[in-house]
N, CA, C and O of each residue as an XYZ file, in Angstrom:
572
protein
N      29.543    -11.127    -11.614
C      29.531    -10.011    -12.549
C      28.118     -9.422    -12.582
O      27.100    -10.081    -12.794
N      28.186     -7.744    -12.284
C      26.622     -7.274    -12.452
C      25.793     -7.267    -14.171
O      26.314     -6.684    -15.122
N      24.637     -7.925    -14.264
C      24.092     -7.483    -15.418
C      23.937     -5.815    -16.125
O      23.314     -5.479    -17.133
N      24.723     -5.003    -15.208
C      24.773     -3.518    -15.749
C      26.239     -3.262    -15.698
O      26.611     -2.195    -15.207
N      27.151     -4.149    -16.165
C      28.111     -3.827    -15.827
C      28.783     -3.216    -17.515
O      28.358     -3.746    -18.542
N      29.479     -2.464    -17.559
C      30.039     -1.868    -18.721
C      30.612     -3.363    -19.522
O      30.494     -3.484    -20.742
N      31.121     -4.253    -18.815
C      31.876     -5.034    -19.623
C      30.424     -6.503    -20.182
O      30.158     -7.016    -21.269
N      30.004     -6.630    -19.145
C      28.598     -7.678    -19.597
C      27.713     -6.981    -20.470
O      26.971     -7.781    -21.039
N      27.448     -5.455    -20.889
C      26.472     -4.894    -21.598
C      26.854     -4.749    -22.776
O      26.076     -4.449    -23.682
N      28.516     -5.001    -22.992
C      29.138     -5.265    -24.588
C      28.947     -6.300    -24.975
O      28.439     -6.477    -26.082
N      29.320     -7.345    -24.130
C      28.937     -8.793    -24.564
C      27.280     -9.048    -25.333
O      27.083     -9.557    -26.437
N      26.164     -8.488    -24.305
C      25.040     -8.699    -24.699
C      24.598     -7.536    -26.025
O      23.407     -7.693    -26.297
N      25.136     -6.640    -26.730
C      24.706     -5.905    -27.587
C      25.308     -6.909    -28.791
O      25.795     -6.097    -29.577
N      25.443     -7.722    -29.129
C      25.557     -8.501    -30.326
C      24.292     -9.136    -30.351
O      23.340     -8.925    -31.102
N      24.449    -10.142    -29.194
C      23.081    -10.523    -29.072
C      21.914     -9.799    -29.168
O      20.933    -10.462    -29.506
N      21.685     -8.224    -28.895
C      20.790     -7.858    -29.483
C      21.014     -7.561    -30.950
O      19.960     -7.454    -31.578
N      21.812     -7.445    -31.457
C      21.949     -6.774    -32.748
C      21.318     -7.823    -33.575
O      20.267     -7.623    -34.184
N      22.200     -9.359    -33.604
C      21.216    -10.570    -34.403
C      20.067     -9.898    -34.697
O      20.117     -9.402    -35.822
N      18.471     -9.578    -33.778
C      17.650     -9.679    -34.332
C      17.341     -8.194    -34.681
O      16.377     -8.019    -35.427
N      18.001     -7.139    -34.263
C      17.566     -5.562    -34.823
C      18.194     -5.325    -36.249
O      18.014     -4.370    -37.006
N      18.965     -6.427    -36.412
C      19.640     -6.126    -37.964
C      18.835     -6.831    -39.001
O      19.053     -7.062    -40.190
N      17.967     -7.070    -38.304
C      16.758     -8.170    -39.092
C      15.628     -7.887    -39.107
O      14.773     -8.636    -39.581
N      15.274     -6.265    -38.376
C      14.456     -5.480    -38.104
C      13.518     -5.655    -36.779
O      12.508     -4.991    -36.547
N      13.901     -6.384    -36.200
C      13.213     -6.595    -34.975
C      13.182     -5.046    -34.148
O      14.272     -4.488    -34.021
N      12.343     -4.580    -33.771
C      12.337     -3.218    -32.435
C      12.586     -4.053    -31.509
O      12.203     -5.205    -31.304
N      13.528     -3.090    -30.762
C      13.593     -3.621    -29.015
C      12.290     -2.718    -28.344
O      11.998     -1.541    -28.559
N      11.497     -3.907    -27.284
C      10.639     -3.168    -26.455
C      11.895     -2.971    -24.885
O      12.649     -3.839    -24.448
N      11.744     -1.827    -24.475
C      12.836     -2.020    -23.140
C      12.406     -1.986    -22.104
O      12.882     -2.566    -21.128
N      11.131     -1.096    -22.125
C       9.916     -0.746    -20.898
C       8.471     -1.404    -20.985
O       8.128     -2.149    -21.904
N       7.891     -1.138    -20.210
C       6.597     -2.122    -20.148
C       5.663     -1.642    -21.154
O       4.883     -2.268    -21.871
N       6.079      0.478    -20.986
C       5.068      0.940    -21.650
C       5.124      0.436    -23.596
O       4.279      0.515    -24.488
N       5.899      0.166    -23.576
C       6.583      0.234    -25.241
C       6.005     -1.282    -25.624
O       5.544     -1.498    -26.745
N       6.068     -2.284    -24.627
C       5.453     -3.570    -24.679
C       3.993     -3.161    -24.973
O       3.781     -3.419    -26.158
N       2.957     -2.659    -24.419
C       1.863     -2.437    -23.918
C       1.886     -1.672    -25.428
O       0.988     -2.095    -26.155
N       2.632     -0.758    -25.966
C       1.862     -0.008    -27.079
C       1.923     -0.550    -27.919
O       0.939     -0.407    -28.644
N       3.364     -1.819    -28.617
C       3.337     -2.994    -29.173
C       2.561     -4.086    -29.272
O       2.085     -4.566    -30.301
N       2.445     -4.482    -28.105
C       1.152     -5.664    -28.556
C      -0.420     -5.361    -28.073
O      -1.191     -6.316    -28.167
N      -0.879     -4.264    -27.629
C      -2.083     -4.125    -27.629
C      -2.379     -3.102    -28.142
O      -3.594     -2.913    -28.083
N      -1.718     -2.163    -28.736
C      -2.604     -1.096    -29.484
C      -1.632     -1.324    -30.894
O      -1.293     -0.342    -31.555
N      -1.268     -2.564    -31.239
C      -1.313     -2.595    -32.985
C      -2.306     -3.344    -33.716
O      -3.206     -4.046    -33.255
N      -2.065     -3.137    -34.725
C      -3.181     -4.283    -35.538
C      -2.332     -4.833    -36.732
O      -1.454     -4.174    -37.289
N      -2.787     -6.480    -37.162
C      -1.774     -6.877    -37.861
C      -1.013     -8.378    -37.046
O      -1.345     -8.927    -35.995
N      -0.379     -8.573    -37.599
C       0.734     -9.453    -37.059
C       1.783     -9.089    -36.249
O       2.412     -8.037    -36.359
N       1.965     -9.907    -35.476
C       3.314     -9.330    -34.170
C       3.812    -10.979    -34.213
O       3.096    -11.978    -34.137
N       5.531    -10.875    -34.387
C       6.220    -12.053    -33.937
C       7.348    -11.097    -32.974
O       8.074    -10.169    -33.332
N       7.161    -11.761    -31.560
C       7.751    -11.269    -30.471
C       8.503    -12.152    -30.015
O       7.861    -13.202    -30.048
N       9.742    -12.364    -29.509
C      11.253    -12.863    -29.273
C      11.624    -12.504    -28.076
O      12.335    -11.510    -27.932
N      11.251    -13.168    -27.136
C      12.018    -13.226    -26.124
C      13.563    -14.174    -26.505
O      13.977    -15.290    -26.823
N      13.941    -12.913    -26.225
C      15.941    -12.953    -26.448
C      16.326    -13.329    -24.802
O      15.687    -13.145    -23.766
N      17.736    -13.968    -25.074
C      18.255    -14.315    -23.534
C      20.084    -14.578    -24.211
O      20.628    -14.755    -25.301
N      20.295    -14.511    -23.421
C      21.801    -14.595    -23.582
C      22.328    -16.528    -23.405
O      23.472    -16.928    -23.618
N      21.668    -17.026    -23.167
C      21.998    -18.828    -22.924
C      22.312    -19.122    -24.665
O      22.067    -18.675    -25.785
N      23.060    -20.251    -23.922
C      23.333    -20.734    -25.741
C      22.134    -20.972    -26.709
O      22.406    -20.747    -27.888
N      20.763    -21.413    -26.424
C      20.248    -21.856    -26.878
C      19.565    -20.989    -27.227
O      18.614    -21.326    -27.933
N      19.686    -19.874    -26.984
C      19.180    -18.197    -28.073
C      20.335    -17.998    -29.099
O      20.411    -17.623    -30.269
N      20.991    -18.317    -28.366
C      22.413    -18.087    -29.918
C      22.695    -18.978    -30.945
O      23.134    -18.734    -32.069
N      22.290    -20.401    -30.259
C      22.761    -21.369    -31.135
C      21.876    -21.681    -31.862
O      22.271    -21.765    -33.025
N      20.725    -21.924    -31.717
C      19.416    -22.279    -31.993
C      17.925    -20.655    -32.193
O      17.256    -20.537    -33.219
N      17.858    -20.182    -31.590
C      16.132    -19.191    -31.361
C      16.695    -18.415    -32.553
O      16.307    -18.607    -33.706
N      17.454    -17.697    -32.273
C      17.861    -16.356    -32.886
C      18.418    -16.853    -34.166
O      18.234    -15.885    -34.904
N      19.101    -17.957    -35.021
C      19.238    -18.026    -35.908
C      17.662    -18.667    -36.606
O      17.370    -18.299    -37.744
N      16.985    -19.348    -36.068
C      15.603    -20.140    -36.333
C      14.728    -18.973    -36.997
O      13.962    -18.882    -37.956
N      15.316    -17.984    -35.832
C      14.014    -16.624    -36.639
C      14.353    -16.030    -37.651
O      13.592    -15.323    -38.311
N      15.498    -16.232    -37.895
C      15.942    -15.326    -39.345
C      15.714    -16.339    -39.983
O      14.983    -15.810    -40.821
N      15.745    -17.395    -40.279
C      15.864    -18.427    -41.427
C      14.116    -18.666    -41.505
O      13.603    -19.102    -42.536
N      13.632    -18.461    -40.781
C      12.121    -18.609    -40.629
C      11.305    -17.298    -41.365
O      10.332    -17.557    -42.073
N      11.655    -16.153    -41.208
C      11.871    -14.942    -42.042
C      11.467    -14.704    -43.371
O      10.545    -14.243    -44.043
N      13.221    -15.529    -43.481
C      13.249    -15.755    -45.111
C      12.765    -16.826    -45.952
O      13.152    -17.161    -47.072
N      11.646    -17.415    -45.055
C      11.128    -18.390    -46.002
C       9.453    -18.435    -46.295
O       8.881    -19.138    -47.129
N       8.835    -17.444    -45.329
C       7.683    -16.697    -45.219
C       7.401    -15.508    -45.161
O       8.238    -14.744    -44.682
N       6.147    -15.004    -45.629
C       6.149    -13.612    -45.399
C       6.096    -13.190    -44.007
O       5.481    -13.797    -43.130
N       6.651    -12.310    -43.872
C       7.326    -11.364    -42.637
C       6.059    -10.999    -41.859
O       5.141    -10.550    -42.545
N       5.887    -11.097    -40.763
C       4.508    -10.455    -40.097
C       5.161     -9.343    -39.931
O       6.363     -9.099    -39.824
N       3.699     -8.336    -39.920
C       4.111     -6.469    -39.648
C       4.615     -5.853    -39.089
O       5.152     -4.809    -39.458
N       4.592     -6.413    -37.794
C       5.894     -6.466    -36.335
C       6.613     -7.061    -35.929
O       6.340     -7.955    -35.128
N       7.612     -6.836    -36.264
C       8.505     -7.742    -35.465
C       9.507     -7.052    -33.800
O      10.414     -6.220    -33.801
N       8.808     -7.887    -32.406
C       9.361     -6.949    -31.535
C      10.252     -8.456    -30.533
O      10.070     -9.666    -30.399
N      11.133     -7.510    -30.086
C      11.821     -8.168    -28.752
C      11.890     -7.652    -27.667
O      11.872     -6.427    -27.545
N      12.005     -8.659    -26.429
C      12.555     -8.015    -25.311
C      13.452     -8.710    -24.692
O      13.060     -9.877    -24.695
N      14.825     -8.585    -23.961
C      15.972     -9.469    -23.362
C      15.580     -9.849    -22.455
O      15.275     -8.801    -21.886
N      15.258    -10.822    -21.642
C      14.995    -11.374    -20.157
C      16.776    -10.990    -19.715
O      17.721    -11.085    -20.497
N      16.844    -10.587    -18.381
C      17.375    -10.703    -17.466
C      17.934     -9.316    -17.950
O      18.860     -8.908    -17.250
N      17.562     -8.489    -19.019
C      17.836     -6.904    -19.433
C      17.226     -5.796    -19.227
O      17.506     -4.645    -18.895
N      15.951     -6.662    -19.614
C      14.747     -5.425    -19.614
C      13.524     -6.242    -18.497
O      12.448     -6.800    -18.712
N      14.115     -6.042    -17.584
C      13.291     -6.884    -17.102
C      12.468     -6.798    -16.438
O      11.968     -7.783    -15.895
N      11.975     -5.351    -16.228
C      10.276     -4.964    -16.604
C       9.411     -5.482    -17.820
O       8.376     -6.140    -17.710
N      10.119     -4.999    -19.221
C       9.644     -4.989    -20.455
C       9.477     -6.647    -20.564
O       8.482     -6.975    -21.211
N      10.268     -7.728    -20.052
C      10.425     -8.970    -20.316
C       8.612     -9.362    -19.462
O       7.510     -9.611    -19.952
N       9.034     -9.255    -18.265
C       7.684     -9.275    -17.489
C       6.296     -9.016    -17.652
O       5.429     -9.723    -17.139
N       6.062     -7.996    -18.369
C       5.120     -7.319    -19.387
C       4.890     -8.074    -20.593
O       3.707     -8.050    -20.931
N       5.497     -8.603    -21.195
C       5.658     -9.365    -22.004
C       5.094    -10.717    -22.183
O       4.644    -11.147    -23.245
N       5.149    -11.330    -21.105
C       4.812    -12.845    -20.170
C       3.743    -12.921    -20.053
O       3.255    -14.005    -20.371
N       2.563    -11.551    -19.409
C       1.828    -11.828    -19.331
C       1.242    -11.739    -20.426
O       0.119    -11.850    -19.935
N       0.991    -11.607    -21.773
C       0.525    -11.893    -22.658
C       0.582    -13.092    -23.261
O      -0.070    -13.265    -24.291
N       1.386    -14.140    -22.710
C       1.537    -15.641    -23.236
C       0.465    -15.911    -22.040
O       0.801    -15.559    -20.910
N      -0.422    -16.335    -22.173
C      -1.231    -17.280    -21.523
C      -1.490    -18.080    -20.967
O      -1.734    -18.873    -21.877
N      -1.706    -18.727    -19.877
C      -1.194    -20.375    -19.367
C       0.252    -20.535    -19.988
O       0.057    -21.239    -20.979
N       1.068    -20.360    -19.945
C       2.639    -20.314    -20.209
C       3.085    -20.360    -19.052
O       2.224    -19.936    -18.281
N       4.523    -20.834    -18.235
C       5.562    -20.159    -17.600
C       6.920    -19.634    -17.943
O       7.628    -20.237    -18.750
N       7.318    -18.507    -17.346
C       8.369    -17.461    -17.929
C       9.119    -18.760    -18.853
O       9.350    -19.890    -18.422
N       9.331    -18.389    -19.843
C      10.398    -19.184    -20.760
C      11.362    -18.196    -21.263
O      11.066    -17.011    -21.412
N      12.647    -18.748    -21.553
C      14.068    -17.737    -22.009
C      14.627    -18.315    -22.735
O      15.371    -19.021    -22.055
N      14.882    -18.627    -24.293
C      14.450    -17.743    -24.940
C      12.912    -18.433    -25.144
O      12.592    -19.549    -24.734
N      11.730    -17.143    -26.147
C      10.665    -17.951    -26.568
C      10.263    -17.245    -27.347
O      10.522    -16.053    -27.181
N       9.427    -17.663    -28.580
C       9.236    -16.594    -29.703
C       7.170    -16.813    -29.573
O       6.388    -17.764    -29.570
N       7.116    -15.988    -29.525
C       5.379    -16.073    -29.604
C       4.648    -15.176    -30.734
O       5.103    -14.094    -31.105
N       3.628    -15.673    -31.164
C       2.834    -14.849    -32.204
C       2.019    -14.463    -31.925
O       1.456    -14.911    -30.926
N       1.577    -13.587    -32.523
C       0.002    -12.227    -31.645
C      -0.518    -12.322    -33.026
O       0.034    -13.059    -33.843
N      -1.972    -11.323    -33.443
C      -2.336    -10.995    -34.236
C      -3.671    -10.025    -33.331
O      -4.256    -10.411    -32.319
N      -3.888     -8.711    -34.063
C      -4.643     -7.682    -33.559
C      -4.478     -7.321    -31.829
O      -5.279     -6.677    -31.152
N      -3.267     -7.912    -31.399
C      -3.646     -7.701    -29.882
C      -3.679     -9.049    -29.081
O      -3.402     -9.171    -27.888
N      -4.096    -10.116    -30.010
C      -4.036    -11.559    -29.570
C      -3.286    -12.342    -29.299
O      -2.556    -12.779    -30.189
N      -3.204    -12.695    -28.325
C      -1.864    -14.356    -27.999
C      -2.020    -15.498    -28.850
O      -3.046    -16.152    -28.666
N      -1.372    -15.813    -29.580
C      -1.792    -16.901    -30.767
C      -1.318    -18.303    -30.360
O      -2.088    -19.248    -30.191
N       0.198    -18.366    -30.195
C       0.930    -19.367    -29.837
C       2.423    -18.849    -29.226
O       3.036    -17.787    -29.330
N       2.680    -20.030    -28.590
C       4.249    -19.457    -28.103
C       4.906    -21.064    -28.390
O       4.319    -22.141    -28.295
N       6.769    -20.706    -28.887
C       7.350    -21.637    -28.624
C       8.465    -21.614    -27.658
O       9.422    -20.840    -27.645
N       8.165    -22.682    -26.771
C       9.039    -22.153    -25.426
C      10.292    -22.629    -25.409
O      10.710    -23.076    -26.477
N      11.109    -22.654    -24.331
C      12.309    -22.745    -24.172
C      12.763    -24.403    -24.331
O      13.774    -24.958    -24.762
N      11.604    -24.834    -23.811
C      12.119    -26.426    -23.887
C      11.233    -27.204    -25.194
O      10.834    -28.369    -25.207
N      11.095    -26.284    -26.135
C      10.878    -26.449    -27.579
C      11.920    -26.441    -28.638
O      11.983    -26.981    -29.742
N      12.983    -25.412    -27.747
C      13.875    -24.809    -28.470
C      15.355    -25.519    -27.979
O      16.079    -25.962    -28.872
N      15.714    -25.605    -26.828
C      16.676    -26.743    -26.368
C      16.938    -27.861    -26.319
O      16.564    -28.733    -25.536
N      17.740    -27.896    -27.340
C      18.191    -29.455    -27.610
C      17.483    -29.987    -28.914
O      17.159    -31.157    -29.120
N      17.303    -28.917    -29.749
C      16.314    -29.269    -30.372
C      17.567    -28.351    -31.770
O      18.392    -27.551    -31.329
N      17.519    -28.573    -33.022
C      18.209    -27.967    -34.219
C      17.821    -26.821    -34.564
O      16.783    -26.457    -34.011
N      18.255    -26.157    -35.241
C      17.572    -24.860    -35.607
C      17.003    -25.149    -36.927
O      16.293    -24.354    -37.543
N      17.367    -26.411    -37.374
C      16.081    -26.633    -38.632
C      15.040    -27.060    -38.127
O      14.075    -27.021    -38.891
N      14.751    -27.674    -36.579
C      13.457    -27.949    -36.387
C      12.786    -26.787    -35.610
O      11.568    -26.836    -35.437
N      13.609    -25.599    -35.066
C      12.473    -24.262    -34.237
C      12.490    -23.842    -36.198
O      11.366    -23.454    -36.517
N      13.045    -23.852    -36.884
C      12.596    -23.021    -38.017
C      11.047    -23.903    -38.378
O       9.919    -23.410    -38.417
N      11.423    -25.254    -38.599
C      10.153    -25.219    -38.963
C       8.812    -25.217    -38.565
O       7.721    -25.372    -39.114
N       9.342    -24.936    -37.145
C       7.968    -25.028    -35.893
C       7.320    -23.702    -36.489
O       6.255    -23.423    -37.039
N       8.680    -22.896    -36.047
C       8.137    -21.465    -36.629
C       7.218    -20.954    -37.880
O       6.156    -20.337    -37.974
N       8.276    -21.593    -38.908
C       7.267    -21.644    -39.849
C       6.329    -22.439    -40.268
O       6.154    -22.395    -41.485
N       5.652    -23.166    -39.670
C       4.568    -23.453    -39.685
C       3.824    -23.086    -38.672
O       2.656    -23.392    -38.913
N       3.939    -22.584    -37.666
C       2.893    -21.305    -36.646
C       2.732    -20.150    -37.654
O       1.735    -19.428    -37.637
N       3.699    -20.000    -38.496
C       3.515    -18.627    -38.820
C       2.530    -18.794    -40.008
O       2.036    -17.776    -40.493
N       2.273    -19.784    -40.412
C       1.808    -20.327    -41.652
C       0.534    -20.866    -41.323
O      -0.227    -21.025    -42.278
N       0.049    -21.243    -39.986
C      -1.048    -21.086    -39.346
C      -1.900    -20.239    -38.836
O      -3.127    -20.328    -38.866
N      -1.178    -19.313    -38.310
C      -1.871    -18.212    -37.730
C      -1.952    -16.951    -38.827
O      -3.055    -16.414    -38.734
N      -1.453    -16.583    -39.420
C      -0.770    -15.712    -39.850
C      -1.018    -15.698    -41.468
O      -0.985    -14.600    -42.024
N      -1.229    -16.697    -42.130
C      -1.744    -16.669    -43.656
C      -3.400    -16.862    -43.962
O      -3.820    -16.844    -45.119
């Protein structure tokens, strides 16, 4: 099945919706990445989204419950790996000594790479424990 296919691009618009109904912006292009995390100021929590269970079962509920239990940083952005996958790429290189991870939520501040939690942080792992990873990165960096 192609990733542009009319019937796979319905499937994946829920999955984006989770985090745009929660106010997340989608970045889709590199340039939109690039005006997101280096020309804001403030807080950025950025979400690499992926369609595997472990964005559905676990990342994507972790960040909303993580959300609502701290104050909200000023940005909140995403990009889909295997969607946008310029914008995903663009994205990557701002995690630092990292390799590509799917899903992974990372924190910025003024432009800065703060921390990332990667994929094998997040797999196999509860969504009460990425919440509280989360919130306590966010509670580190960020307060």
């Amino acid at each position: 099945m192609a990733y542009d296919s009319p019937f796979f691009l319905e499937i994946i618009q829920p999955m984006r919706e989770e985090l745009t109904q929660i106010g997340f912006q989608e970045l889709r292009t590199p340039e939109a990445v690039e005006q997101a995390l280096e020309k804001s100021t403030g807080t950025t929590l950025i979400v690499v989204n992926s369609v595997c269970g472990c964005a559905a079962g676990i990342a994507r509920p972790a960040v909303a419950a993580a959300l609502a239990q701290v104050p909200a940083p000023d940005h909140l952005v995403t990009v889909f790996a295997g969607q946008d996958v310029e914008a995903t790429k663009k994205a990557r290189t701002y995690f630092t000594d990292y390799p590509p991870s799917s899903p992974s939520i990372g924190l910025m501040k003024d432009g800065r790479f703060l921390h990332l939690i990667e994929r094998r942080q997040i797999e196999g792992h509860s969504t009460a424990d990425v919440t509280s990873q989360l919130t306590a990165a966010m509670q580190e960096h960020f307060v």
